[in-house]
N, CA, C and O of each residue as an XYZ file, in Angstrom:
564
protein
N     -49.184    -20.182    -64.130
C     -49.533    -21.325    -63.321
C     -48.363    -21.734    -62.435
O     -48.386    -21.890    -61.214
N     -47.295    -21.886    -63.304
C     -45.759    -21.963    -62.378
C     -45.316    -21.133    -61.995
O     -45.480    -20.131    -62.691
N     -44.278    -20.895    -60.375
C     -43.520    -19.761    -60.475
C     -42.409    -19.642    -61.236
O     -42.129    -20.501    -62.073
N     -41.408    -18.205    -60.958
C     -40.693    -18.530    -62.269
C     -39.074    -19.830    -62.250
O     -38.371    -20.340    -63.123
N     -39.146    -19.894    -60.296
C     -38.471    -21.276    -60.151
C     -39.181    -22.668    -60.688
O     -38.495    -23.571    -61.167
N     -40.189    -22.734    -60.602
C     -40.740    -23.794    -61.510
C     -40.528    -23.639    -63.005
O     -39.619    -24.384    -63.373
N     -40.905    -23.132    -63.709
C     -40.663    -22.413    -65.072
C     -39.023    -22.567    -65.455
O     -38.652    -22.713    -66.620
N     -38.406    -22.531    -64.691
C     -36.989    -22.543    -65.045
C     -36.734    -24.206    -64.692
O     -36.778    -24.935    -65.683
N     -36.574    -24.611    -63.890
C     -36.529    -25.894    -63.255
C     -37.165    -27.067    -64.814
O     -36.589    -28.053    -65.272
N     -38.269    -26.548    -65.188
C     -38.799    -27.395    -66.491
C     -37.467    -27.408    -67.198
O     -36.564    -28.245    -67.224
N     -37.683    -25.728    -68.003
C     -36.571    -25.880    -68.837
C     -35.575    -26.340    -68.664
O     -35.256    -27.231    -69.452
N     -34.742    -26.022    -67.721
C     -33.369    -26.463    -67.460
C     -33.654    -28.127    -67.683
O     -32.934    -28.710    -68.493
N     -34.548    -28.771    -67.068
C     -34.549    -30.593    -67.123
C     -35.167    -31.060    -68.436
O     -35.076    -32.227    -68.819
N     -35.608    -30.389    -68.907
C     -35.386    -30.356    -70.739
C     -34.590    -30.056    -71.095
O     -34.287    -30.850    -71.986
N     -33.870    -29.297    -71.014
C     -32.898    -29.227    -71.497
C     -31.755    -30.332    -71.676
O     -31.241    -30.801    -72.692
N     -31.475    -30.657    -69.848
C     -30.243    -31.728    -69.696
C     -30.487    -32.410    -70.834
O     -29.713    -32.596    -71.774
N     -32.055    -32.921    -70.650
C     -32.369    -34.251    -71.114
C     -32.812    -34.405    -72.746
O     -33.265    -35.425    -73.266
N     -32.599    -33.340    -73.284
C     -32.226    -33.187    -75.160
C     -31.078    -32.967    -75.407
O     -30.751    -33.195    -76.571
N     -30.177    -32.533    -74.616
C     -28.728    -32.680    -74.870
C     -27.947    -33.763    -74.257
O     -27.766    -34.116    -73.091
N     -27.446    -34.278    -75.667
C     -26.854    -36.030    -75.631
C     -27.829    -36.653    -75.406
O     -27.870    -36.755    -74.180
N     -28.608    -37.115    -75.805
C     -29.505    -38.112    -75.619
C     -29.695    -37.748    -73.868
O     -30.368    -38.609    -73.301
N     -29.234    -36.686    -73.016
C     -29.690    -36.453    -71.686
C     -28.595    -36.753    -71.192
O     -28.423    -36.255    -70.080
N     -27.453    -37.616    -71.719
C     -26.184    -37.524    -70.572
C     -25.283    -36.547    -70.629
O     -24.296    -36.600    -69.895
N     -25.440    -35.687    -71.350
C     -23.824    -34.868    -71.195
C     -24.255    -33.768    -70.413
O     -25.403    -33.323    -70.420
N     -22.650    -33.044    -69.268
C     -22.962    -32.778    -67.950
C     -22.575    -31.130    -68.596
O     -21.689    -30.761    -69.368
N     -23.617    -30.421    -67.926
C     -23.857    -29.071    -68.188
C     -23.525    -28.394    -67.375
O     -24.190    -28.618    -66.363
N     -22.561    -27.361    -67.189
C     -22.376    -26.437    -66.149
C     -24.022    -25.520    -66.196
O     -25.043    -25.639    -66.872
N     -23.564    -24.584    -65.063
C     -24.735    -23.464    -64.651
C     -24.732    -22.749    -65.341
O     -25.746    -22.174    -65.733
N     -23.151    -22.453    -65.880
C     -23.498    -21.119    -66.496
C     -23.674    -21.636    -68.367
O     -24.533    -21.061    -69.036
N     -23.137    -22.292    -68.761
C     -24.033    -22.845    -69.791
C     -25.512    -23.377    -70.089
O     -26.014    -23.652    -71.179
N     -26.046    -23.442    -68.847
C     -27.290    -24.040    -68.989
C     -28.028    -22.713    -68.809
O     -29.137    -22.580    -69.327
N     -27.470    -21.722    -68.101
C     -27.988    -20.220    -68.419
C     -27.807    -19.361    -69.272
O     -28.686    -18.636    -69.737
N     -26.890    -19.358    -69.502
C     -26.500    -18.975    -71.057
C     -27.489    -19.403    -72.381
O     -27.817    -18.526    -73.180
N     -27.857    -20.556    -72.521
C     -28.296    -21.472    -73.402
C     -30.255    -20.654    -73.359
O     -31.015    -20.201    -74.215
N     -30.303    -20.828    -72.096
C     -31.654    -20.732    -71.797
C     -31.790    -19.046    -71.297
O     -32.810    -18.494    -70.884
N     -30.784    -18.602    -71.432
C     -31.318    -16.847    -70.969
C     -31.975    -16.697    -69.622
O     -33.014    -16.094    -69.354
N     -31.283    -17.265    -68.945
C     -31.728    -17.270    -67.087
C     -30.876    -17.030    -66.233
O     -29.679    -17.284    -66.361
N     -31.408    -16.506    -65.252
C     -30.271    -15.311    -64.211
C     -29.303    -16.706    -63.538
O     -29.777    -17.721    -63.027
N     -28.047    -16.420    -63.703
C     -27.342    -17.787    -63.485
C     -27.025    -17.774    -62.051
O     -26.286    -18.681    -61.670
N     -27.527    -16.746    -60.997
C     -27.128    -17.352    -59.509
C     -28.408    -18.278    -59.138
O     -28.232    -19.440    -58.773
N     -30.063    -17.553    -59.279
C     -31.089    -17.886    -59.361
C     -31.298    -19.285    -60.190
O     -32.145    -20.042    -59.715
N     -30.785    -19.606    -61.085
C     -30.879    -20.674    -61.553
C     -29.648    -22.056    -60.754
O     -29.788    -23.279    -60.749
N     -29.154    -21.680    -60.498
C     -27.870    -22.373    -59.697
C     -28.449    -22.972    -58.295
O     -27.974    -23.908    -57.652
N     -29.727    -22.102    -57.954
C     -30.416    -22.799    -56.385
C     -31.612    -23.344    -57.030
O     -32.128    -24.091    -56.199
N     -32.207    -23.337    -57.954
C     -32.989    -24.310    -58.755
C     -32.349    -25.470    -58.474
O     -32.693    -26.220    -57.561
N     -31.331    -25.685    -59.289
C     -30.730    -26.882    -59.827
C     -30.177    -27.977    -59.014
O     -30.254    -29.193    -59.190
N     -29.234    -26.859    -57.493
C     -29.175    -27.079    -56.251
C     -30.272    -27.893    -56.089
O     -29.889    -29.063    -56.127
N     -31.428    -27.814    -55.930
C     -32.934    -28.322    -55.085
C     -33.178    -29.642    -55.684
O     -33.241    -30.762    -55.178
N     -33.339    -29.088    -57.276
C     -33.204    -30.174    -58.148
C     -32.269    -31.607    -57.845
O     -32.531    -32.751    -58.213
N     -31.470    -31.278    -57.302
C     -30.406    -32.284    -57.199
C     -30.332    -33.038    -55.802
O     -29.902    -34.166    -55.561
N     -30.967    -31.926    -54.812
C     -31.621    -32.338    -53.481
C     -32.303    -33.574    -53.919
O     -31.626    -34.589    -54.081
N     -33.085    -33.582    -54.046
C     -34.433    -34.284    -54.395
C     -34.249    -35.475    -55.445
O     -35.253    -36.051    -55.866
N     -32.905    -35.866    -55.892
C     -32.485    -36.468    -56.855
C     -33.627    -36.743    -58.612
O     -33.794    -37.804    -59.214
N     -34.150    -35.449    -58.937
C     -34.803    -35.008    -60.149
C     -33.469    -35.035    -61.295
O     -33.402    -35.406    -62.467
N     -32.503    -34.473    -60.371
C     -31.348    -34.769    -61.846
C     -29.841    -34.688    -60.864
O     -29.900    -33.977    -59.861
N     -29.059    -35.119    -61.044
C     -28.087    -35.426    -60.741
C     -26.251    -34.223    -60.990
O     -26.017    -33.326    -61.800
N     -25.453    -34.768    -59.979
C     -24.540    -33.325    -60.467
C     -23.111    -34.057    -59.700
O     -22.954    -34.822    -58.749
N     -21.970    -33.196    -60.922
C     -20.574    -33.055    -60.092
C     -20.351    -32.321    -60.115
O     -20.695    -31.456    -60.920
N     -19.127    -32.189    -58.600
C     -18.821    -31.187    -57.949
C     -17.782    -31.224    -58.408
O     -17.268    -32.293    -58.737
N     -17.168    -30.014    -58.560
C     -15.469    -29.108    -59.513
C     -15.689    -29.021    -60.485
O     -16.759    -29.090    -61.091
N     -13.848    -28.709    -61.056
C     -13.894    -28.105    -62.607
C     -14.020    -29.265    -63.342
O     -13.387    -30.316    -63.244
N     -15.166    -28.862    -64.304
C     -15.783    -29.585    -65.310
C     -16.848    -30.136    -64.645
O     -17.143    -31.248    -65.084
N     -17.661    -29.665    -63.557
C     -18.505    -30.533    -63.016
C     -19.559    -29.770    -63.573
O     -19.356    -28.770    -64.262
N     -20.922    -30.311    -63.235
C     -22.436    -29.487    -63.905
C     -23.453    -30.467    -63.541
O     -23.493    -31.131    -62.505
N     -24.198    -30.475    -64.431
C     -25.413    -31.557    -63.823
C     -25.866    -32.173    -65.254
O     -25.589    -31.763    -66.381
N     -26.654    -33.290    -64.858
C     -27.108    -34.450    -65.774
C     -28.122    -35.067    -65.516
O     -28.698    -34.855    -64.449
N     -28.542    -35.880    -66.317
C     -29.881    -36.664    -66.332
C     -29.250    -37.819    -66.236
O     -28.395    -38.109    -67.073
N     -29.591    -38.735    -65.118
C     -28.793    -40.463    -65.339
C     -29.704    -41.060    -65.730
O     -30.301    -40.311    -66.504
N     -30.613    -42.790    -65.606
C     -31.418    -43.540    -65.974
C     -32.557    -43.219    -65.019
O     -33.700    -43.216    -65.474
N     -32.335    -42.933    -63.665
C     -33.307    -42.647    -62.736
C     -33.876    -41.246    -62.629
O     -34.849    -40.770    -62.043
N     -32.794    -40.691    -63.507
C     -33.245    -38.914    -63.515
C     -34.475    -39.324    -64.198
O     -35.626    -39.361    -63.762
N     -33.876    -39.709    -65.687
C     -35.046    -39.493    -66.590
C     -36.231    -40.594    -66.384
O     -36.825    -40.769    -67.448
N     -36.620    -41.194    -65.571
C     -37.884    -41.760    -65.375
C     -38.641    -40.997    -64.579
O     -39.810    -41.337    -64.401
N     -38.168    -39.921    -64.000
C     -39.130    -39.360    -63.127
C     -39.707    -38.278    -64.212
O     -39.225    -37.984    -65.306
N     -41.045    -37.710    -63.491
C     -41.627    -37.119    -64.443
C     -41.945    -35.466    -64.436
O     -42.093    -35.039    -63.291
N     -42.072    -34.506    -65.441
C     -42.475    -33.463    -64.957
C     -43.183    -33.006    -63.964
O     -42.992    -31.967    -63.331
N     -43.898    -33.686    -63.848
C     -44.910    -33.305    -62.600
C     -43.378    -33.156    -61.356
O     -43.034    -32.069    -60.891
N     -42.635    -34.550    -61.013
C     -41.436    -34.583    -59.648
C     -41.161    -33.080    -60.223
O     -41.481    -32.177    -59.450
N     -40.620    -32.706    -61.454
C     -39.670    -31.792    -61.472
C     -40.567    -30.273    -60.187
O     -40.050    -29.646    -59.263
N     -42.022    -30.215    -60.766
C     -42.337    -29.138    -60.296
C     -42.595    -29.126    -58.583
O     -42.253    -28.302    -57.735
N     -43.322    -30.362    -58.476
C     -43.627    -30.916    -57.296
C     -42.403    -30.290    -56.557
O     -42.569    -29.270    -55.888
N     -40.632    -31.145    -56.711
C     -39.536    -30.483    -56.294
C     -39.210    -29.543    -55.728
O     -38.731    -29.508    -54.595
N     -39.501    -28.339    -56.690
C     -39.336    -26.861    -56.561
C     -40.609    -26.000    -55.882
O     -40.285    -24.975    -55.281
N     -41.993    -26.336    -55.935
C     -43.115    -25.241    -55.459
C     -43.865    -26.673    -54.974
O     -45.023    -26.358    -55.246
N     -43.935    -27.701    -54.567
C     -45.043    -28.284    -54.249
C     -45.871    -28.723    -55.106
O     -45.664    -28.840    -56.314
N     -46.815    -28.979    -54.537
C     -48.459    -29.398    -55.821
C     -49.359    -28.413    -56.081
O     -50.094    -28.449    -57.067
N     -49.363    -27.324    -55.084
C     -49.898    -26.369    -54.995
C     -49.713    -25.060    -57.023
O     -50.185    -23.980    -57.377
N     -49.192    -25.646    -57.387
C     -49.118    -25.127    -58.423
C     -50.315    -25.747    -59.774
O     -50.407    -25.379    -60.945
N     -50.792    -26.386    -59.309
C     -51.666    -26.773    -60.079
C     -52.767    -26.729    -59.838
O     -53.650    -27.347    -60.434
N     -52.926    -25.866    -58.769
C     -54.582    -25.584    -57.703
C     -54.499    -23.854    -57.785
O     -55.419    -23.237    -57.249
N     -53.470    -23.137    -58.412
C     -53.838    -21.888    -58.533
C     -54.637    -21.204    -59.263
O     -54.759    -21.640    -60.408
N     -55.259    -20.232    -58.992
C     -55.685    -19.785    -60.075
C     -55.272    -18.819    -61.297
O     -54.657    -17.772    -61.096
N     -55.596    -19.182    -62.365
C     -55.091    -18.645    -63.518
C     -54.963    -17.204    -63.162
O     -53.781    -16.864    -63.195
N     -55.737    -16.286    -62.848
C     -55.189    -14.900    -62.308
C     -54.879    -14.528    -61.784
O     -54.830    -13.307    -61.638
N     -54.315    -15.636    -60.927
C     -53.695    -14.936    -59.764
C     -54.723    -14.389    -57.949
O     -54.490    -13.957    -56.820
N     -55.774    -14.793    -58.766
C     -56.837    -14.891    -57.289
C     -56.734    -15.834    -56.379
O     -56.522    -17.028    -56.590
N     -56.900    -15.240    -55.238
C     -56.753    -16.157    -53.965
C     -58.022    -16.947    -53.585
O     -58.156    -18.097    -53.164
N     -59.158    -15.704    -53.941
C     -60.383    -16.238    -53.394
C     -61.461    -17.144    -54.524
O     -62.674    -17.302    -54.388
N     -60.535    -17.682    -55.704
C     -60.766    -18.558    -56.579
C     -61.296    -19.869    -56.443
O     -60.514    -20.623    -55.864
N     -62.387    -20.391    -56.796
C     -63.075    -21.472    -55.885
C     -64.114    -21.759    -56.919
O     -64.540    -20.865    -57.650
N     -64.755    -23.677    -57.027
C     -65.925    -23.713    -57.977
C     -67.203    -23.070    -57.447
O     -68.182    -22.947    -58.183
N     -67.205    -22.659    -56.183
C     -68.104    -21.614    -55.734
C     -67.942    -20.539    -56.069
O     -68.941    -19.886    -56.372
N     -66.537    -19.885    -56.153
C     -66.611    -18.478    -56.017
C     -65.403    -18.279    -57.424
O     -64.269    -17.804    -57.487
N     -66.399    -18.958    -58.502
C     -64.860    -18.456    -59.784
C     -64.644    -17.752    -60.405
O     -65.522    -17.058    -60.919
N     -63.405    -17.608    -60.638
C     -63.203    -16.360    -61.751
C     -63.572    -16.307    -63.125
O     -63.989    -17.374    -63.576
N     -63.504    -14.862    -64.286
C     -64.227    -15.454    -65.038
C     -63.265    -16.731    -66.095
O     -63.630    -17.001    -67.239
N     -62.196    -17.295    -65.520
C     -61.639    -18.138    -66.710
C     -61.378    -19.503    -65.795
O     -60.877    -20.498    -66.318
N     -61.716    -19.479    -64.527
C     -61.774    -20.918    -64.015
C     -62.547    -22.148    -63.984
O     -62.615    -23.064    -63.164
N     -63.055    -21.943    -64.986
C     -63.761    -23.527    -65.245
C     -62.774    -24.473    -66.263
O     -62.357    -25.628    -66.354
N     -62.671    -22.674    -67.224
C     -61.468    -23.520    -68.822
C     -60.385    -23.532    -68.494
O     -59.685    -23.976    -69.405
N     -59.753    -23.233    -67.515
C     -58.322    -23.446    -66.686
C     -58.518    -24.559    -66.432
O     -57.920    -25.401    -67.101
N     -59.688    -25.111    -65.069
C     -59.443    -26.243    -64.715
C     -59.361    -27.521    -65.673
O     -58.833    -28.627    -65.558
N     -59.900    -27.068    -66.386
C     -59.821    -28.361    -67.373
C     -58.543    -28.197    -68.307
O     -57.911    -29.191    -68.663
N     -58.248    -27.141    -68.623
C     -56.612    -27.263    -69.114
C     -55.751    -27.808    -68.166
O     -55.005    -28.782    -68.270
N     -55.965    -26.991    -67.142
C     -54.969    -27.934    -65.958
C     -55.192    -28.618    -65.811
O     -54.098    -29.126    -65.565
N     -56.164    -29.690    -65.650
C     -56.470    -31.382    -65.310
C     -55.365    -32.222    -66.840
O     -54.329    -32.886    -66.845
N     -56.116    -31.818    -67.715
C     -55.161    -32.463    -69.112
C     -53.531    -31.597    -68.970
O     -52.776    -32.320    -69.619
N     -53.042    -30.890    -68.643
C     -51.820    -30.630    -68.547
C     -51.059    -31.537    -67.227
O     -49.880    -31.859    -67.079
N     -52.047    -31.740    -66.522
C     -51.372    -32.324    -64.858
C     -51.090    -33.858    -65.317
O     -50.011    -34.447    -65.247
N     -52.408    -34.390    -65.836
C     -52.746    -35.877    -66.449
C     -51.098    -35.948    -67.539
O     -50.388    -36.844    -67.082
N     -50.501    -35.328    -68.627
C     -49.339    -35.875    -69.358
C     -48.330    -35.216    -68.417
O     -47.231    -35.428    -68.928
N     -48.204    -34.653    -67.504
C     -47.171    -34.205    -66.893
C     -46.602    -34.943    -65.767
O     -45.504    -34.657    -65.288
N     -47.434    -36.005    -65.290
C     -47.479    -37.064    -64.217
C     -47.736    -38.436    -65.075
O     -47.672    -39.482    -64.428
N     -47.924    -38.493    -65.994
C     -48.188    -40.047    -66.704
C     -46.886    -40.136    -67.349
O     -46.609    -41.319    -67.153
N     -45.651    -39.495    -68.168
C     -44.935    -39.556    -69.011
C     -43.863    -38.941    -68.449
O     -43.878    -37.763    -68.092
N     -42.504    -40.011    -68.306
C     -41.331    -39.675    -67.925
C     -40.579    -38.424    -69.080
O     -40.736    -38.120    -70.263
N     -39.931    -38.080    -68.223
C     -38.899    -37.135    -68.974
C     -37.946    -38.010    -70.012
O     -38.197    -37.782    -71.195
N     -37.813    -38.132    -69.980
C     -37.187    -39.445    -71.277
C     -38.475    -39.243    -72.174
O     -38.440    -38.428    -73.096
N     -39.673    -40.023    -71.890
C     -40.784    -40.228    -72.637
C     -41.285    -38.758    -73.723
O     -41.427    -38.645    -74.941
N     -41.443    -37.792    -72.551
C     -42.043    -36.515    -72.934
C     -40.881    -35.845    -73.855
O     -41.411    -35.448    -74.893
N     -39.468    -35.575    -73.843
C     -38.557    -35.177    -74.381
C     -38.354    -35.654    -75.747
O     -38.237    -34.817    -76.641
N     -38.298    -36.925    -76.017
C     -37.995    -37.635    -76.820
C     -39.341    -37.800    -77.819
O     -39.332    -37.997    -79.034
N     -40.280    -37.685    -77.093
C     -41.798    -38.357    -77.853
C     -42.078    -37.064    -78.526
O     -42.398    -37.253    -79.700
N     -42.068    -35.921    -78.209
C     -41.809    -34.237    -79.406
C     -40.398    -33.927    -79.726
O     -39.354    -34.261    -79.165
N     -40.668    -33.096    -80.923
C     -39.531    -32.832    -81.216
C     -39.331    -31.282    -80.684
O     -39.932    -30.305    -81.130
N     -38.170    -31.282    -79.436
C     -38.149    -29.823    -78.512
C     -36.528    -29.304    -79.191
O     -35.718    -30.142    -79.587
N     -36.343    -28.291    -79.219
C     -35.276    -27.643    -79.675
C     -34.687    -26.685    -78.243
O     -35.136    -25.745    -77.586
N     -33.821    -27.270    -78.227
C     -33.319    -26.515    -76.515
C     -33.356    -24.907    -76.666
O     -33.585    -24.125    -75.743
N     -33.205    -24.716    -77.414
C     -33.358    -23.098    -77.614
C     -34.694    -22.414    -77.711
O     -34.865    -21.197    -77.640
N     -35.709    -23.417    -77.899
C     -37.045    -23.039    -77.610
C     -38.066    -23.780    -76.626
O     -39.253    -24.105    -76.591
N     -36.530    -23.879    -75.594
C     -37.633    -24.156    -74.344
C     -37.701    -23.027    -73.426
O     -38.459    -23.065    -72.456
C-alpha cells in the first residue's frame, strides 16, 4: 500500500518516538542500523521529514533527529501524506492501475475496507497517542 519511502518514514517516526519517551536525538546511521535500512536512502526520508516539520533535527557532530511536542501530535497519516501524498491510500492492493468500484480487482472491496479502518486510526491518533497506546518494540518495527 506504501512505497518503500513511506514504509521507512513510519518506522523511522516510531521509532524516534519509542526511544526516550520520543526525545532522544538519533543520528541516520543509528536509526539505520537499528531498523536495517539503506542509510543514504533513509537520510532523504528524514531530510523531507524534517522539511515538512513531521519531526525535527540538528545539524553537526552529535546532531540527528527527534520528536519535540509538535512532532508528536501530528499523526501517521502527516507522516505518509509527507513523503508520497494521499495517493497511497487510493492504490490498489495489486498494484493495478485500472482498479476501480467499477472495474475491481479480485481483492478490492476487502482492501477498501481495510484501508478505510487503517486510514480512520492513522489520521485520528497522534504519534504520541498511537506509540504509546501499544506496546511497539523498536526492533520490530
Amino acid at each position: 500500500m506504501f512505497t518503500k519511502a513511506g514504509q521507512y518514514g513510519l518506522r523511522a517516526v516510531i521509532l524516534l518516538a519509542s526511544t526516550e519517551n520520543g526525545r532522544g536525538i538519533m543520528g541516520v546511521s543509528e536509526i539505520s542500523k537499528t531498523l536495517d535500512i539503506p542509510k543514504y536512502f533513509l537520510a532523504k526520508v528524514l531530510q523531507q521529514l524534517a522539511r515538512q516539520d513531521i519531526i525535527s533535527s540538528v545539524r553537526g557532530p552529535g546532531g540527528g533527529f527527534y520528536l519535540n511536542d509538535i512532532n508528536r501530535s501530528k499523526t501517521l497519516y502527516d507522516v505518509i501524506v509527507a513523503i508520497e501524498g494521499d495517493k497511497g491510500f487510493e492504490q490498489c492492493i495489486l498494484g493495478k492501475s485500472d482498479c476501480s468500484n467499477e472495474v475491481p480487482c479480485p481483492l478490492h472491496f476487502q482492501a477498501v475496507a481495510s484501508r478505510e479502518g487503517l486510514f480512520y486510526q492513522m489520521k485520528n491518533a497522534s504519534i504520541e497517542q498511537f506509540v504509546h497506546g501499544k506496546q511497539f518494540s523498536p526492533l520490530n518495527v
